[in-house]
C-alpha positions as CSV (number, residue, x, y, z in Angstrom):
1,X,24.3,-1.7,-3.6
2,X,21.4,-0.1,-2.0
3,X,20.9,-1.0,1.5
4,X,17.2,-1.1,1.4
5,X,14.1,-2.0,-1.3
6,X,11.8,1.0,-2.7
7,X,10.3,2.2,0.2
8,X,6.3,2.3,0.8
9,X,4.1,4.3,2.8
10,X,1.5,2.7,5.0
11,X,-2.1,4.4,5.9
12,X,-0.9,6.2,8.6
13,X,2.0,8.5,6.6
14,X,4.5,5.3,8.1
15,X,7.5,4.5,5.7
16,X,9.2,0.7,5.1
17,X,11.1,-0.9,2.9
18,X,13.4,-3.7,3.6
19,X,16.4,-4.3,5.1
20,X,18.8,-5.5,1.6
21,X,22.3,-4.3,3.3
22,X,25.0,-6.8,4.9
23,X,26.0,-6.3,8.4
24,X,23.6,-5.1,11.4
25,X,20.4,-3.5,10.0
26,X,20.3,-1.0,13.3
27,X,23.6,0.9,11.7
28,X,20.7,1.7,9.2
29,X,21.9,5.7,8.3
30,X,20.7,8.6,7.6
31,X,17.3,9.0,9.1
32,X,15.2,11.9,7.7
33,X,14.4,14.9,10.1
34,X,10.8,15.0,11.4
35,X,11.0,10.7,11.4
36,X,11.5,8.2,14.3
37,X,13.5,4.8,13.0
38,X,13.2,1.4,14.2
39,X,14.0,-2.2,12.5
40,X,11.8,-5.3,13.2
41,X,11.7,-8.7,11.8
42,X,8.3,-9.1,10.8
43,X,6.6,-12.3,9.6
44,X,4.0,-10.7,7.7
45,X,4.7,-8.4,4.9
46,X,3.6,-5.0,6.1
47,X,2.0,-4.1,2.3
48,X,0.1,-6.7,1.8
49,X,-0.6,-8.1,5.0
50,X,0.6,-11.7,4.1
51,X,2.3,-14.3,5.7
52,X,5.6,-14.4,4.3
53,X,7.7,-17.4,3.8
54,X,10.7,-16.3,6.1
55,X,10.8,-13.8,8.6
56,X,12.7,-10.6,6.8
57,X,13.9,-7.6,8.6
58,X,12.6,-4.2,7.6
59,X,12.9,-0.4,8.4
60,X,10.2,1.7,9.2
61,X,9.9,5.5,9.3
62,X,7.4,7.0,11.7
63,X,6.7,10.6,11.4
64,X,7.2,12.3,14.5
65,X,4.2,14.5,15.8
């Protein structure tokens, strides 16, 4: 099983996708070179900018400049 969904890219070259895996979503491996990583539990879907029904934890990839 795949420990995260399709991943997206936001407006400013940001990657997410989120968190599917069991277990702690910070032992979230490997991170691409050139990226930062971070996990948050967001509230609002970071696509479409709606309120979700649960909070959900996702990954996001932030090119490093």
């Amino acid at each position: 099983m795949r420990q995260v969904s399709k991943w997206h890219t936001l407006a400013d070259g940001t990657k997410c996708a989120k968190w599917l895996g069991n277990g702690d979503v910070r032992g979230f491996r490997p991170v691409p070179d050139g990226y930062g990583c971070k996990a948050d539990l967001v509230e609002i879907h970071p696509v479409t900018g709606k309120r979700m029904k649960n909070s959900e934890w996702w990954i996001f990839l932030t090119p490093e400049r």
